[in-house]
TIVO-2410 file (N, C-alpha, C; in nm, 3 decimals):
# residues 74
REC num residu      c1      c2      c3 atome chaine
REC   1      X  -6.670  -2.883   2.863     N      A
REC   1      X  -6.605  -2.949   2.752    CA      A
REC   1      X  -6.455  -2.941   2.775     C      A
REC   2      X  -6.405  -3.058   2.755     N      A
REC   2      X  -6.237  -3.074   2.739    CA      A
REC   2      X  -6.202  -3.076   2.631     C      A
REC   3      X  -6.061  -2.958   2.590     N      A
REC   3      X  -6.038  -3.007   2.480    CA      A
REC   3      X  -5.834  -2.998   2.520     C      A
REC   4      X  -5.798  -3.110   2.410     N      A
REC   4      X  -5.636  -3.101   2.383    CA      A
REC   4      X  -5.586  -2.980   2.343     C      A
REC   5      X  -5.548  -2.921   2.379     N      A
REC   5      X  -5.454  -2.802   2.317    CA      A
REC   5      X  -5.268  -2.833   2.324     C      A
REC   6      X  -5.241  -2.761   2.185     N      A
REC   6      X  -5.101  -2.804   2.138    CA      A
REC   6      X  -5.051  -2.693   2.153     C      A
REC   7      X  -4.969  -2.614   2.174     N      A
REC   7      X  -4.925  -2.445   2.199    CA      A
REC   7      X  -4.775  -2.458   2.140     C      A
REC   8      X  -4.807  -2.324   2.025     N      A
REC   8      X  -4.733  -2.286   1.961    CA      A
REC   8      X  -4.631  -2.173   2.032     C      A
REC   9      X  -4.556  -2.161   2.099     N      A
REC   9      X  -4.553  -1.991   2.161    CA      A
REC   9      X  -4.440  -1.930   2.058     C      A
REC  10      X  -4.434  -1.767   2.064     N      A
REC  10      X  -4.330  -1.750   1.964    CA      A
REC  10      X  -4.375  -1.741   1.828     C      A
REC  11      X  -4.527  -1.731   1.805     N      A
REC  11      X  -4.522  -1.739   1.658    CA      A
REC  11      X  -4.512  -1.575   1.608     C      A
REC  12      X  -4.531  -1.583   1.478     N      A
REC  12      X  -4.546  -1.456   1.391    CA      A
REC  12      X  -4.722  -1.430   1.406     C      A
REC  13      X  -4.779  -1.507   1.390     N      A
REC  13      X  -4.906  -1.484   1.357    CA      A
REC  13      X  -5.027  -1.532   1.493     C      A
REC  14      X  -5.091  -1.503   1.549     N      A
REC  14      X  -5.227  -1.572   1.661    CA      A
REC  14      X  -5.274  -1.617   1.536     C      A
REC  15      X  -5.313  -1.765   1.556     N      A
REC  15      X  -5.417  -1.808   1.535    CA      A
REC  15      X  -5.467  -1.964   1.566     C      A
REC  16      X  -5.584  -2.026   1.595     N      A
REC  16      X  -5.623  -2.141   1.620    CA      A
REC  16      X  -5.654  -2.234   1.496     C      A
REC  17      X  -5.603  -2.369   1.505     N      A
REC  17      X  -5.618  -2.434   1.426    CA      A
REC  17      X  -5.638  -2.581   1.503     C      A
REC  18      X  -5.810  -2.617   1.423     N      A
REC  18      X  -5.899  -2.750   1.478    CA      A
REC  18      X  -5.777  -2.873   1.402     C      A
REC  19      X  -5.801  -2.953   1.444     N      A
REC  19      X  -5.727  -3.104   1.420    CA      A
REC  19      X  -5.827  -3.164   1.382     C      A
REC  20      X  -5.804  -3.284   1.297     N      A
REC  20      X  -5.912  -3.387   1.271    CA      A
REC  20      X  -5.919  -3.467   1.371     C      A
REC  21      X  -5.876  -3.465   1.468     N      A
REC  21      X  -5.930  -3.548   1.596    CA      A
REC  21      X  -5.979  -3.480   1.733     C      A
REC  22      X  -5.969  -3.371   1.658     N      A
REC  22      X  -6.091  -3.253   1.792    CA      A
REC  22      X  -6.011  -3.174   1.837     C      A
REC  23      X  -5.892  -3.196   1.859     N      A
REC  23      X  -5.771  -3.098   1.958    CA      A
REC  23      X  -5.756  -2.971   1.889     C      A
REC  24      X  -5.655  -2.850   1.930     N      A
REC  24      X  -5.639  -2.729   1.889    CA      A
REC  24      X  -5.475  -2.719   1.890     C      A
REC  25      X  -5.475  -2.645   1.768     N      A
REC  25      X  -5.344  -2.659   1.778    CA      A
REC  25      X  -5.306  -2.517   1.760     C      A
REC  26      X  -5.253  -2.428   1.873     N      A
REC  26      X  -5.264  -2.250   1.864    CA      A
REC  26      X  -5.128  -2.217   1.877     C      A
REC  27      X  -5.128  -2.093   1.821     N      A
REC  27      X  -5.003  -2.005   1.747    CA      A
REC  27      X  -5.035  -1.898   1.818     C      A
REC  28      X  -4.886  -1.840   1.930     N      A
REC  28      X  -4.940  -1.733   2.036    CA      A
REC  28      X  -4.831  -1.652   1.983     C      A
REC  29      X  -4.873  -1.559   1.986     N      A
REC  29      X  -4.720  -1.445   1.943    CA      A
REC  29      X  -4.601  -1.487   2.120     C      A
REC  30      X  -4.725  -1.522   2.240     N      A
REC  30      X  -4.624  -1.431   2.370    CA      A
REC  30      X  -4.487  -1.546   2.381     C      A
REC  31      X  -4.376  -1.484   2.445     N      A
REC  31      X  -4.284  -1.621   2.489    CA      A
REC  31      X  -4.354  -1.646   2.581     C      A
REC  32      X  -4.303  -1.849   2.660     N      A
REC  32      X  -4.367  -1.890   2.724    CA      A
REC  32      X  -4.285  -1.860   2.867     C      A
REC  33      X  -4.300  -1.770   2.894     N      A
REC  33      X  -4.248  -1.685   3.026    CA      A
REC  33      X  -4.326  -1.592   3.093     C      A
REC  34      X  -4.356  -1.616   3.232     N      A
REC  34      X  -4.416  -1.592   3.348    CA      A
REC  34      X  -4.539  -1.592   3.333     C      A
REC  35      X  -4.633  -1.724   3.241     N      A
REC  35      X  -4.759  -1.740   3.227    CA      A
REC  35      X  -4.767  -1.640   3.119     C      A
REC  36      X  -4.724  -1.571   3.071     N      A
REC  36      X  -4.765  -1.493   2.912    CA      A
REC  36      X  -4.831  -1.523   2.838     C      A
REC  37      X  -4.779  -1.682   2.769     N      A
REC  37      X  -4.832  -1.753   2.686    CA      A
REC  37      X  -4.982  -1.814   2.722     C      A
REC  38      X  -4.986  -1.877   2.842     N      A
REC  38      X  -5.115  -1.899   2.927    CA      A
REC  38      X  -5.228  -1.811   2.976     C      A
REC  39      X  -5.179  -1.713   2.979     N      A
REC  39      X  -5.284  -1.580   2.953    CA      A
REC  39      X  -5.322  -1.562   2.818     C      A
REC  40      X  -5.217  -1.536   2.731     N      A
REC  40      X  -5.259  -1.520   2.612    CA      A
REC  40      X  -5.373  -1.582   2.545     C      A
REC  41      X  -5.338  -1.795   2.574     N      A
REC  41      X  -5.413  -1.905   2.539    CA      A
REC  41      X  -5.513  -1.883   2.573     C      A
REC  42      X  -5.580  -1.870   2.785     N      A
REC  42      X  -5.699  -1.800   2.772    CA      A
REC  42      X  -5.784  -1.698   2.699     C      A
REC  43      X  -5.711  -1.645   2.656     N      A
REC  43      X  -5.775  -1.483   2.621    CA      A
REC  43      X  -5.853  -1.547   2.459     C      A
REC  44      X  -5.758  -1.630   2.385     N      A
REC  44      X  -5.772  -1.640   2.246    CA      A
REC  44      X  -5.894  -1.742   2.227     C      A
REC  45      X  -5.902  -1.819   2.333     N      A
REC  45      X  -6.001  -1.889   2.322    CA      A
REC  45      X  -6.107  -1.882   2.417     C      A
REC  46      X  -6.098  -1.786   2.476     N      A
REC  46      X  -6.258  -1.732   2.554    CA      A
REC  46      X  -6.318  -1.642   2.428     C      A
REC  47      X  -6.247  -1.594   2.341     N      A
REC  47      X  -6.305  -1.539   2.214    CA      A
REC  47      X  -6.330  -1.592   2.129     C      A
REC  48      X  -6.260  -1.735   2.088     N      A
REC  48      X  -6.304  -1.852   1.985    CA      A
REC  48      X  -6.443  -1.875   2.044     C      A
REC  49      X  -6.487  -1.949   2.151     N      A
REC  49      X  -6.556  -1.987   2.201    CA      A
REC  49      X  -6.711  -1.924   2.269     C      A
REC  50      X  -6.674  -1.794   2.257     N      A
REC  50      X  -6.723  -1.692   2.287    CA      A
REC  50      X  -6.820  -1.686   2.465     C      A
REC  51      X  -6.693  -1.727   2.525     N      A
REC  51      X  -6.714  -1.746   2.700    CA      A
REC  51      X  -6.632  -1.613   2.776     C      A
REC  52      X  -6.670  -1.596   2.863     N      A
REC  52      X  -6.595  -1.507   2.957    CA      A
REC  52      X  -6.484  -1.584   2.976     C      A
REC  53      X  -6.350  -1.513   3.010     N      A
REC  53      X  -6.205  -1.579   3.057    CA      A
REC  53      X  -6.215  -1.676   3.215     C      A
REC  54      X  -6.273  -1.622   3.256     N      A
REC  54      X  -6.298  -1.685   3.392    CA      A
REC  54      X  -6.369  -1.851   3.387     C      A
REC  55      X  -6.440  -1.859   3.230     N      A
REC  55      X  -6.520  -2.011   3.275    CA      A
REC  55      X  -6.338  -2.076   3.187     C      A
REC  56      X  -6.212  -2.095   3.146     N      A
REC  56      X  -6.177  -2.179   3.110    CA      A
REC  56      X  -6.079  -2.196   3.187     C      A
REC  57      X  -6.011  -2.308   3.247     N      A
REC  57      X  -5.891  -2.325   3.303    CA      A
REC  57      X  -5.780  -2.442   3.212     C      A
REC  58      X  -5.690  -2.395   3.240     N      A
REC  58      X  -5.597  -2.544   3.248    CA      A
REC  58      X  -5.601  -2.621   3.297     C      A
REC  59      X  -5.650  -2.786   3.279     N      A
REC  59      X  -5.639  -2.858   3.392    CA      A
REC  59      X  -5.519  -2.941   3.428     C      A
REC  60      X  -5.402  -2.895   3.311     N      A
REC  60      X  -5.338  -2.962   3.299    CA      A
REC  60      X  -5.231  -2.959   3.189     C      A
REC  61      X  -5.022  -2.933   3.189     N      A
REC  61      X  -4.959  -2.868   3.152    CA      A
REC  61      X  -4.984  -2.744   3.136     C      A
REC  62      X  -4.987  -2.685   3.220     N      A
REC  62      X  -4.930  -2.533   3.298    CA      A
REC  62      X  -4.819  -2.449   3.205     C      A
REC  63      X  -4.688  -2.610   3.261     N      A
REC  63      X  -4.583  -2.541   3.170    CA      A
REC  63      X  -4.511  -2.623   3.096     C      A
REC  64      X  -4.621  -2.686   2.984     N      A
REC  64      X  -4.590  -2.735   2.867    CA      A
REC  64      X  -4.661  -2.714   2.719     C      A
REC  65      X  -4.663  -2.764   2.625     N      A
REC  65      X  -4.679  -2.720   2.533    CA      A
REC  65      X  -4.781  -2.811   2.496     C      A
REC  66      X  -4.796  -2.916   2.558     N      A
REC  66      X  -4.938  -3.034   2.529    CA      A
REC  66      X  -5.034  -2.974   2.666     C      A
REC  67      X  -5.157  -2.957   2.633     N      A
REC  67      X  -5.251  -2.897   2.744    CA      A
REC  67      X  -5.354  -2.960   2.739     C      A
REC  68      X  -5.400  -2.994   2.885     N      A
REC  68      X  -5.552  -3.030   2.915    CA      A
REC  68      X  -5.663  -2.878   2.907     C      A
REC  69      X  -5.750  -2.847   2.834     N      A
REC  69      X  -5.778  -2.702   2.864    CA      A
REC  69      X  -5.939  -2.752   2.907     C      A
REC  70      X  -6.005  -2.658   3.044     N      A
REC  70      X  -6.158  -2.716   3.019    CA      A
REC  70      X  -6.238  -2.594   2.971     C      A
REC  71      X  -6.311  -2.574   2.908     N      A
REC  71      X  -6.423  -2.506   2.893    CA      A
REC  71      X  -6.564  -2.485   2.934     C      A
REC  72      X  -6.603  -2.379   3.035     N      A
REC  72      X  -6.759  -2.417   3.037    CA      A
REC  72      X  -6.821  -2.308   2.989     C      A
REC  73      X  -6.891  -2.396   2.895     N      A
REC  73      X  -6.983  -2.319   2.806    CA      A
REC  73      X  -7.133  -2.288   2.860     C      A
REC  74      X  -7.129  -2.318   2.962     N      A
REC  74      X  -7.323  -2.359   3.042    CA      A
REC  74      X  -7.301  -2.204   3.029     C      A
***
């Protein structure tokens, strides 16, 4: 499964929030420096999702704040 992810970095609070058009729009405490934030993103949503860290990657913005993220849930 693909989903849009919107990345918040810098917040006060973690947390994920669904969109009415399917995407995620997440709130990471880490700055977005030396993959922090991109670790973080994994971590928060191999636990939403409830997958090991290893099935999700980025496929896409690395180092931006609009993300391709994939998920495999098999």
């Amino acid at each position: 499964m693909q989903k849009k992810v919107k990345v918040k970095p810098n917040s006060k609070v973690q947390k994920i929030e669904e969109q009415a058009d399917g995407s995620l729009s997440v709130h990471l405490k880490s700055p977005p420096v030396d993959g922090k934030a991109n670790e973080e993103l994994i971590k928060l949503l191999a636990e939403k999702f409830d997958v090991p860290k290893s099935h999700i990657t980025i496929k896409s913005g690395l180092s931006s704040r609009q993300k391709l993220v994939e998920i495999d849930t098999d």
